[in-house]
C-alpha positions in Angstrom: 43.8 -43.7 23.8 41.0 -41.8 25.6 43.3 -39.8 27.1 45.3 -38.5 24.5 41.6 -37.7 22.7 40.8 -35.7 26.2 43.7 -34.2 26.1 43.2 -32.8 21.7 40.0 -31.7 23.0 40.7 -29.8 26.0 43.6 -27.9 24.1 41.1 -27.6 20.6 37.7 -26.7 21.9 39.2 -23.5 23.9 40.6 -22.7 20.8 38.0 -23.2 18.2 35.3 -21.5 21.1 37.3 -18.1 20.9 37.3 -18.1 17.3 33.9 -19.1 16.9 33.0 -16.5 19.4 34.8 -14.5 17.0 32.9 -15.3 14.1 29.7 -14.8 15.8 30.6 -11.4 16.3 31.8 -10.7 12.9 28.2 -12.0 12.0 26.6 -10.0 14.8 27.9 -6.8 13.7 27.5 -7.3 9.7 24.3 -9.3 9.4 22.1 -8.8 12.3 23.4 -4.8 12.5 22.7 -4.3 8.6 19.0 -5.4 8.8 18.5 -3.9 11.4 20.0 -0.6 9.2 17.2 -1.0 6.9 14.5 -1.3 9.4 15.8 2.2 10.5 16.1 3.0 7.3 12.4 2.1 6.8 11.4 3.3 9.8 12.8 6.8 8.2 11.0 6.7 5.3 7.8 6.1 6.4 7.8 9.3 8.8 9.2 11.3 5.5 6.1 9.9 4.3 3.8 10.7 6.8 5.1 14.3 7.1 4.1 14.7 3.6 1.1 12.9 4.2 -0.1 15.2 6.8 -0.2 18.2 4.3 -2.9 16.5 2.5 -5.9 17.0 4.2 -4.6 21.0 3.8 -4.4 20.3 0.3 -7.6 18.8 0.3 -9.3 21.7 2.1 -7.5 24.6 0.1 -9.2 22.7 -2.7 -13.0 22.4 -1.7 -12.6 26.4 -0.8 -11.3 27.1 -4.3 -14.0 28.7 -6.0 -12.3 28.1 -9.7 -11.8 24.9 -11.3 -8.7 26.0 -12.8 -7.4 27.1 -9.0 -8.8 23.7 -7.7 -6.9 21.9 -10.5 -3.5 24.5 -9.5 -4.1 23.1 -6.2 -4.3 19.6 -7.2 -1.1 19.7 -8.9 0.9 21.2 -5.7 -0.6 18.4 -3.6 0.3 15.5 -6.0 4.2 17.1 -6.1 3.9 17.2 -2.6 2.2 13.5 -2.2 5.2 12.4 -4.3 8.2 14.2 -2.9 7.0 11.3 0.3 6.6 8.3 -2.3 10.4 9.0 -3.2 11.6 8.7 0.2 9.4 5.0 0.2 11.0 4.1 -3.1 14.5 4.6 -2.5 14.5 2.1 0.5 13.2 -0.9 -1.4 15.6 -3.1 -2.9 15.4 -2.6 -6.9 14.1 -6.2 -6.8 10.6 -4.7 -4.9 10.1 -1.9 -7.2 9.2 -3.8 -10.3 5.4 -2.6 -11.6 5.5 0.4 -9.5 4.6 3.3 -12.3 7.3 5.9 -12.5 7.1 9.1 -10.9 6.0 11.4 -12.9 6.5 15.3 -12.8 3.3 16.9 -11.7 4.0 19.8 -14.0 3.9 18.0 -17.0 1.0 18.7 -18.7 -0.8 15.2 -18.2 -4.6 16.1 -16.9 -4.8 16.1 -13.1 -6.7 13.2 -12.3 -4.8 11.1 -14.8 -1.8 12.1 -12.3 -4.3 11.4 -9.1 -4.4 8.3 -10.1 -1.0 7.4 -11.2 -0.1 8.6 -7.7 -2.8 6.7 -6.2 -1.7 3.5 -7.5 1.9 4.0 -6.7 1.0 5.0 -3.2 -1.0 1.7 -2.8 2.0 -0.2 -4.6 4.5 1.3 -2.7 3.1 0.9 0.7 2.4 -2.7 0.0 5.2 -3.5 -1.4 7.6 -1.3 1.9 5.2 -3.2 4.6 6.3 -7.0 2.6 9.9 -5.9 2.6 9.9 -4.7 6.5 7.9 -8.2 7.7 10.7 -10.1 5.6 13.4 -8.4 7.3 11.8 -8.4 10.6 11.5 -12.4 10.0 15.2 -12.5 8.5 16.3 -10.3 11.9 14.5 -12.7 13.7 15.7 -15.9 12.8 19.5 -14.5 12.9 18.9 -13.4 16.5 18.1 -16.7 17.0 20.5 -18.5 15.0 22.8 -16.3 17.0 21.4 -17.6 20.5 21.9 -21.0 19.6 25.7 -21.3 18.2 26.6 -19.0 20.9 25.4 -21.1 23.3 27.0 -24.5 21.4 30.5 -22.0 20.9 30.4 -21.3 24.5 29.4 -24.8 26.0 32.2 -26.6 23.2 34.6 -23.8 24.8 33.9 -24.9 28.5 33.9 -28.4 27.9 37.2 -28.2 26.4 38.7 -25.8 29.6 36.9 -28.5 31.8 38.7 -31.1 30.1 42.1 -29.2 30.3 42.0 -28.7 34.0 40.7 -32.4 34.5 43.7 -33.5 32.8 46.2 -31.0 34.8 44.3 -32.6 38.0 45.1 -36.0 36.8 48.7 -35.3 36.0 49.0 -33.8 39.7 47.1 -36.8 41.6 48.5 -39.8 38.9 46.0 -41.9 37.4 
């Protein structure tokens, strides 16, 4: 009776080690390669960001040379367009999910009084970023514990896989010796 269960095994667990090997490969390339897709992708967004970002303290200068109010306030409007043409790229990477409570963009041509735009963009800036560095740690934790999901059933795939070759070639050494 032992023998014939030796025997199932060492013809199954070969069997069910290459398709599990299999699976794990299907999940390697789907689930661990799409997060780590969207931590490029965030990784993207926040350099889109910081390009615009960079322009600011330009912006920022231009302004305090302006001798005119109306020029300063000209400026002021350039540099929010600007600001937000960088939020965008941060808000089209979260998930709709994260982007509840964020204000909308709004145009920076439309009329509203500059530093009611200031600090629309302000908040959104501080919402955004807050909201794009929870969404990266939960992805880096998510990538994290599939890597080491991974690890572990490939290990328990692999050892099944040689027990069961082991337990072939045992059997093929008993056949050729006799019990």
């Amino acid at each position: 009776m032992v023998t014939r269960y030796r025997v199932l095994l060492g013809e199954l667990l070969p069997v069910f080690g290459t398709v599990g090997l299999l699976g794990l490969w299907l999940f390697q390339q789907t689930g661990i390669e799409h997060r780590a897709g969207e931590l490029r992708q965030i990784a993207t967004a926040r350099a889109v960001f910081q390009t615009y970002q960079s322009t600011n303290a330009i912006f920022n200068a231009i302004g305090e040379a302006a001798q005119r109010p109306a020029l300063q306030d000209s400026i002021r409007v350039s540099q929010i367009y600007n600001y937000e043409l960088g939020l965008r790229a941060i808000e089209d990477v979260l998930p709709a999910a994260r982007r509840g409570g964020i204000p909308p963009a709004g145009s920076a041509f439309d009329g509203i009084p500059t530093g009611v735009k200031m600090e629309r963009t302000q908040k959104r800036l501080e919402l955004l970023q807050g909201r794009l560095s929870e969404y990266e740690q939960s992805l880096r934790a998510a990538a994290e514990a599939d890597a080491k999901l991974y690890l572990v059933l490939y290990l328990a795939i692999s050892a099944a896989s040689i027990a069961g070759a082991v337990l072939k070639a045992a059997d093929k050494l008993v056949l050729k010796t006799g019990p």
